[in-house]
C-alpha positions, 0 to 999 in steps of 0.5 A: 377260627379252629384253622386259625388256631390250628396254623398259629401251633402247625407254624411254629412247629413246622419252621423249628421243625425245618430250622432243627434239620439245617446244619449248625443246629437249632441255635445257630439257625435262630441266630441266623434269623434274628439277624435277618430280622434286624437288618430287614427292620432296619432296611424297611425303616431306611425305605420308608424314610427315603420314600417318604422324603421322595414323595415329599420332595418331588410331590407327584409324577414319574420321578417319584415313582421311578426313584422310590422302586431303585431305592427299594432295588438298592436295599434289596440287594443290600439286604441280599448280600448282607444276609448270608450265612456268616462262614463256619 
């Protein structure tokens, strides 16, 4: 119990920490984070979707499979190029 609540304040400390050190200062880098966060929520719901009718339409086997890990592929790189820095 005493880690868990030693990681739970180290944590927070460590990334503002980190965040502070980056240039643009600590604002712009929280920015930076929410943003990411949004589009990651907004990728995982589009991907829990898109499995979720994949499994439902073609019930069990390969093509599921297959289809399920190029849709997780194609929001991996969405994310990817969707996510950087804005320029200054």
């Amino acid at each position: 119990m005493r880690g868990f609540l030693v990681g739970l304040v180290l944590i927070p400390v460590v990334i503002v920490g980190v965040l502070s050190i980056r240039p643009g200062g600590l604002r712009n880098q929280l920015r930076n984070v929410v943003r990411r966060l949004k589009l990651a929520i907004i990728l995982g719901g589009v991907y829990l979707l898109a499995s979720t009718s994949l499994r439902l339409y073609f019930r069990a086997g390969l093509t599921a499979e297959i289809a399920t890990a190029a849709v997780a592929v194609v929001l991996a790189v969405i994310f990817l190029v969707r996510a950087q820095e804005s320029a200054l």
